[in-house]
C-alpha positions in Angstrom: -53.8 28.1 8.7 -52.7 29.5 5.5 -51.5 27.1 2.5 -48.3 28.9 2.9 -48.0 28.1 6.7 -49.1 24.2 5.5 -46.7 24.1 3.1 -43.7 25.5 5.5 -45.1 22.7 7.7 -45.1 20.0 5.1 -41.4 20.9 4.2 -40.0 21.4 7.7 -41.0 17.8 8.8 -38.9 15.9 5.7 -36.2 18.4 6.7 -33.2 16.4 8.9 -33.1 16.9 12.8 -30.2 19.2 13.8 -27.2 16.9 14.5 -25.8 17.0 18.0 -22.5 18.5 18.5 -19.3 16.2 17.6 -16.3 16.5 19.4 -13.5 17.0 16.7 -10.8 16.1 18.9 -12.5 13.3 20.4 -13.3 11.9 16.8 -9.9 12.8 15.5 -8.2 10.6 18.7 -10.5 7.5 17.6 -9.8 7.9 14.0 -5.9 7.5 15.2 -6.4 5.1 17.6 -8.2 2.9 14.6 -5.4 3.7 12.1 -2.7 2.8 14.6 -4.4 -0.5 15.1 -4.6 -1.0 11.4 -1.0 -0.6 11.1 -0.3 -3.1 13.9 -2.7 -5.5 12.3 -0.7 -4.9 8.7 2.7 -4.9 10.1 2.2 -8.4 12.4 0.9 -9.9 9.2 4.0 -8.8 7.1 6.3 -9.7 9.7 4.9 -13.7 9.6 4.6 -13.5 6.2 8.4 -12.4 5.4 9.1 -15.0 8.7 7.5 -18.0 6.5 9.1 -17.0 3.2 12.8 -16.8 4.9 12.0 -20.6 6.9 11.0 -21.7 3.2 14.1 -19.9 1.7 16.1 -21.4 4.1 15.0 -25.1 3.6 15.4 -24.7 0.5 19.2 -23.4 0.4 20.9 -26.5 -0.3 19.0 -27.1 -3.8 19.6 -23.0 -4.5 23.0 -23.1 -3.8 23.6 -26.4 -6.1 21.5 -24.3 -8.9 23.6 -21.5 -8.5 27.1 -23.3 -8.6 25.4 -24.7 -11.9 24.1 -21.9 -13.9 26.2 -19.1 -12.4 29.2 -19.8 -15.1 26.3 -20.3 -18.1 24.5 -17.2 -17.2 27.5 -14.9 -16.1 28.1 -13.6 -20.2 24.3 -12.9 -20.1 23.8 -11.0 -16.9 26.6 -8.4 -17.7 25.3 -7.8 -21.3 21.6 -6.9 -19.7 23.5 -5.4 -17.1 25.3 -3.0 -19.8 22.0 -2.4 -21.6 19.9 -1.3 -18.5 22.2 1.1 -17.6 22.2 2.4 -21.2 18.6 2.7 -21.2 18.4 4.4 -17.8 21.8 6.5 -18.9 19.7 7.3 -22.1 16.0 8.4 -20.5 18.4 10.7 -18.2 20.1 12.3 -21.3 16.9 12.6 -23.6 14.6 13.7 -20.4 17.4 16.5 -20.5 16.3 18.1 -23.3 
């Protein structure tokens, strides 16, 4: 054996085994089948969360309404004048994004 055919030796065996054959469409149908579940998974969990905020909302309605009735005529004058400057700013971008 020649110290070429040793060194072709020495190399093949760290090279990788030849892979089998994957099935792109069976890999592809499990990839969807796990993303789907995901979604499930991330949808339930949104769904009980926004369930518990609105039964916390909803117990606390009484105090929220009383604080509204309270502060709505106090806060009324300062609402419209942020109101009137966001849509000056947003008015404005537009314009100078024009340009």
């Amino acid at each position: 054996m020649s110290p070429e055919d040793r060194l072709a030796a020495f190399l093949s065996a760290d090279a990788a085994p030849a892979r089998p054959a994957v099935d792109a469409a069976f890999v592809a149908e499990v990839m969807q089948r796990v993303a789907r579940r995901e979604l499930q998974l991330k949808l339930a969990s949104t769904a009980v969360t926004a369930l518990a905020a609105g039964a916390v909302l909803w117990t606390c309605a009484p105090v929220l309404n009383l604080a509204v009735q309270t502060l709505a005529p106090v806060l009324l004058p300062a609402a419209g004048i942020l109101t009137l400057a966001a849509a000056a700013a947003v008015l404005g971008g537009r314009i100078s994004m024009r340009r």
